[in-house]
KEPA-564092 format. One record per residue (C-alpha): x, y, z; residue number from 1. Coordinates in Angstrom, 2 decimals. Each point is the difference from the previous one (the first is absolute). Example, Ala and Ser with C-alpha at 12.3 -4.5 7.8 and 13.67 -1.06 7.14 Angstrom:
BEGIN
R; 12.30; -4.50; 7.80; 1
R; 1.37; 3.44; -0.66; 2
***
This chain:
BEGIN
R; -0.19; -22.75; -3.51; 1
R; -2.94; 1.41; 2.52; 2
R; 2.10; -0.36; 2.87; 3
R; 3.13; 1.76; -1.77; 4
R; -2.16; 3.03; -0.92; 5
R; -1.70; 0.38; 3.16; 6
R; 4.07; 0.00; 1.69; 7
R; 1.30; 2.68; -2.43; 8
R; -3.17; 1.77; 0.55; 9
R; 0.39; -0.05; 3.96; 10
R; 3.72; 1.02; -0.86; 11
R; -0.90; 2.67; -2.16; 12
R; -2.74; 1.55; 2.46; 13
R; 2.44; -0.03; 2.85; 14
R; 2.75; 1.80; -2.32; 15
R; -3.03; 2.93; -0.94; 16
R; -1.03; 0.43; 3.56; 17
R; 3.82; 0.08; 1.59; 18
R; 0.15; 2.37; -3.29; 19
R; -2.53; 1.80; 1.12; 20
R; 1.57; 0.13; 3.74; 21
R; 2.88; 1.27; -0.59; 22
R; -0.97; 3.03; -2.10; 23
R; -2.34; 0.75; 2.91; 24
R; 2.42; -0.23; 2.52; 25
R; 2.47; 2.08; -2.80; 26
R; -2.61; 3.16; 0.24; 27
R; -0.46; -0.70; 3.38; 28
R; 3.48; 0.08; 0.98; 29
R; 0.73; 3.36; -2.17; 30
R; -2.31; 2.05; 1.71; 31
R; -3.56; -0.33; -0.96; 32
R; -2.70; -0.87; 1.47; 33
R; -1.59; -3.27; 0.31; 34
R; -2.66; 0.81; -1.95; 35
R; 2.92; 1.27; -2.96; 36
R; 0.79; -3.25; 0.20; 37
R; -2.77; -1.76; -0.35; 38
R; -0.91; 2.31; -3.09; 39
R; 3.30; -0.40; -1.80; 40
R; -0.52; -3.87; 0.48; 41
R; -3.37; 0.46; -1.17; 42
R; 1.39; 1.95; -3.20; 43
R; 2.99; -2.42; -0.51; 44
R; -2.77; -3.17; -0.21; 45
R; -2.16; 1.90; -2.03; 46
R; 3.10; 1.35; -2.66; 47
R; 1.59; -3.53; 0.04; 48
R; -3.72; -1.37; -0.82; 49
R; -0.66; 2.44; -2.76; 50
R; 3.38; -1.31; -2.08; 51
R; -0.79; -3.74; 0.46; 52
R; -3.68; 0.78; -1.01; 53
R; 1.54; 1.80; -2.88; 54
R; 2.59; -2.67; -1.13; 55
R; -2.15; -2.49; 0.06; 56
R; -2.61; 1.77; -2.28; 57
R; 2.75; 0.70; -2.56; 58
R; 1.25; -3.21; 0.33; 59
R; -3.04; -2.02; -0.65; 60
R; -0.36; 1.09; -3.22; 61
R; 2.53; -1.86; -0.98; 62
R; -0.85; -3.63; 1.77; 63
R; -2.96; -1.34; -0.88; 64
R; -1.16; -1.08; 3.54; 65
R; 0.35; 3.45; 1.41; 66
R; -2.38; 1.15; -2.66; 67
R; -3.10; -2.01; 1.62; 68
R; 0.43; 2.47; 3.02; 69
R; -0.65; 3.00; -2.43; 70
R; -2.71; -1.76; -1.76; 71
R; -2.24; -0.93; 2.88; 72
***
């Protein structure tokens, strides 16, 4: 089961960071500036972040191991 999680996890990360790439290279491509980029990739982690964080606080109220993260 460890070695399963740490594979989708790898998976995952590579998705986020060729994700991450290709809105980059997106801006980039358009017209702006490298630093653009970097700043809209910067805003897109931070956005995407924001609504997992979020989810997962609305969502742990209703299963009972998601409330020990609130609690402690």
């Amino acid at each position: 089961l460890i070695i399963l999680f740490g594979v989708l996890f790898t998976i995952f990360i590579i998705f986020w960071v060729l994700i991450s790439l290709a809105i980059g290279v997106y801006f980039q491509e358009i017209g702006f500036t490298f630093l653009h980029a970097i700043l809209f990739v910067i805003a897109f982690q931070l956005v995407v972040f924001a609504i997992v964080s979020f989810a997962i606080y609305k969502i742990s109220y209703k299963i009972k191991s998601l409330k020990l993260l609130i609690e402690s």
